[in-house]
N, C-alpha and C positions, 0 to 999 in steps of 0.2 A: 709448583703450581697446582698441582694434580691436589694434594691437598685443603688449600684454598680452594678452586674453583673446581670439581670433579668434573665439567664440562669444557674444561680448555683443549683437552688431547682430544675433543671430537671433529670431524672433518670441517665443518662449518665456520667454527672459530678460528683455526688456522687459516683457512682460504681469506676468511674477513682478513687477518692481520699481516699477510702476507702480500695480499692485495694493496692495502693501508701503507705497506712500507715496500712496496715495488720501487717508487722510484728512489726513496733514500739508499737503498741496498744499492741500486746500481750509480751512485754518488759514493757511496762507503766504499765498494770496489777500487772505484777510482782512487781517491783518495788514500787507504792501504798502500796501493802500489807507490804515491808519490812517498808515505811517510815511511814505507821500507828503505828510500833511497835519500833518507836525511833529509827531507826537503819536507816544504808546508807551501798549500795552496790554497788560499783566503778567496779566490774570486771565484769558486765553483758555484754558489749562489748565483753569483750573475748571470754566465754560463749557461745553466739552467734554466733561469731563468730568460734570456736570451734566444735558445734555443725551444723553447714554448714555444714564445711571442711568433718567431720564425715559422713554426711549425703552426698555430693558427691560422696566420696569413695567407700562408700557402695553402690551406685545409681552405680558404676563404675563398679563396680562386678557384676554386673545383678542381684541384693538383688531385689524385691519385695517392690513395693512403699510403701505399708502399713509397711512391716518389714522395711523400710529405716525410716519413718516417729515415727513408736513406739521406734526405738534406738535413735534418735533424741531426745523423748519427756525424753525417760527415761536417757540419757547423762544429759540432759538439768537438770531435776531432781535429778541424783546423785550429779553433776557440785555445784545447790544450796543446795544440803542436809552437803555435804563437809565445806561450810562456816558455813550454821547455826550449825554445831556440833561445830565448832569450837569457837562459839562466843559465842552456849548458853552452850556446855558441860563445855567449858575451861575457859570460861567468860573473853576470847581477846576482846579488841574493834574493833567492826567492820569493823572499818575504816583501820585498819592493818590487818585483816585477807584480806578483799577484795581486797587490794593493792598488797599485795602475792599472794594472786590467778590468781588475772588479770595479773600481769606478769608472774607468772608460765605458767598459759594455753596460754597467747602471743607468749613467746620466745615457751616452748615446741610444739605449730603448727608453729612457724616461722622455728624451728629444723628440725619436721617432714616433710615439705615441702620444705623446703629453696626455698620459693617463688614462685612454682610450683605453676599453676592454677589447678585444677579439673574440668574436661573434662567428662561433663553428654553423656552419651549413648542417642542415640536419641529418644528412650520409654520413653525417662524421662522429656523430655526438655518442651514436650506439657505442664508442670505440671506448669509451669512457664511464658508461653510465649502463648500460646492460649487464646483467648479474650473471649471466653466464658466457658471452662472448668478450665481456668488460674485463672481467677479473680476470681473463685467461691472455688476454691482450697485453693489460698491464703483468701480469706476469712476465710473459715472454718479452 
């Protein structure tokens, strides 16, 4: 890259691209660990996506960032504890457990919203959108 762009190894483009892919990194994590253990999990989109909406709502109610962010972690965690029960208690294949979850948790946030955005209260938005308290946020 150094070649190409002699400005990619500078502190600024890193922080940009890091920030950019905070939350994919912490989806690829996940994911590694399930494809070390022979398994494949298709509904993490949903999940994710799930776990936003979640985390909105409650930002929408004037919850408390930290309290928004630990229902978030712990959603996010019930969300994968509900497949792995189901594939190592019941011994489903993976690939059919995640496939029903990913569209269970699709359609029931497509349900519960029917297409409605979530509308951050303005406490909340710096968490996202500030170039120096944002990116450090999303990082962590």
């Amino acid at each position: 890259m150094a070649v190409a762009a002699p400005g990619f190894y500078q502190p600024q483009p890193l922080l940009s691209l890091l920030t950019r892919e905070a939350p994919s990194l912490v989806v690829a994590c996940g994911m590694a660990t399930v494809m070390i253990t022979r398994q494949i999990d298709i509904s993490v989109g949903s999940q994710f996506a799930l776990c936003g909406v979640v985390s909105g709502l409650l930002a929408a109610l004037h919850w408390p960032v930290a309290s928004v962010l630990a229902c978030s972690v712990v959603l996010g965690a019930g969300l994968g504890a509900i497949n792995g029960l189901l594939v190592s208690g019941l011994g489903l294949p993976s690939i059919v457990v995640t496939l029903a979850t990913m569209v269970t948790w699709r359609e029931g946030l497509r349900w519960l919203r029917q297409g409605a955005f979530v509308n951050l209260p303005d406490g909340l938005q710096w968490f996202g959108l500030s170039q120096s308290a944002g990116q450090a946020a999303l990082i962590l």
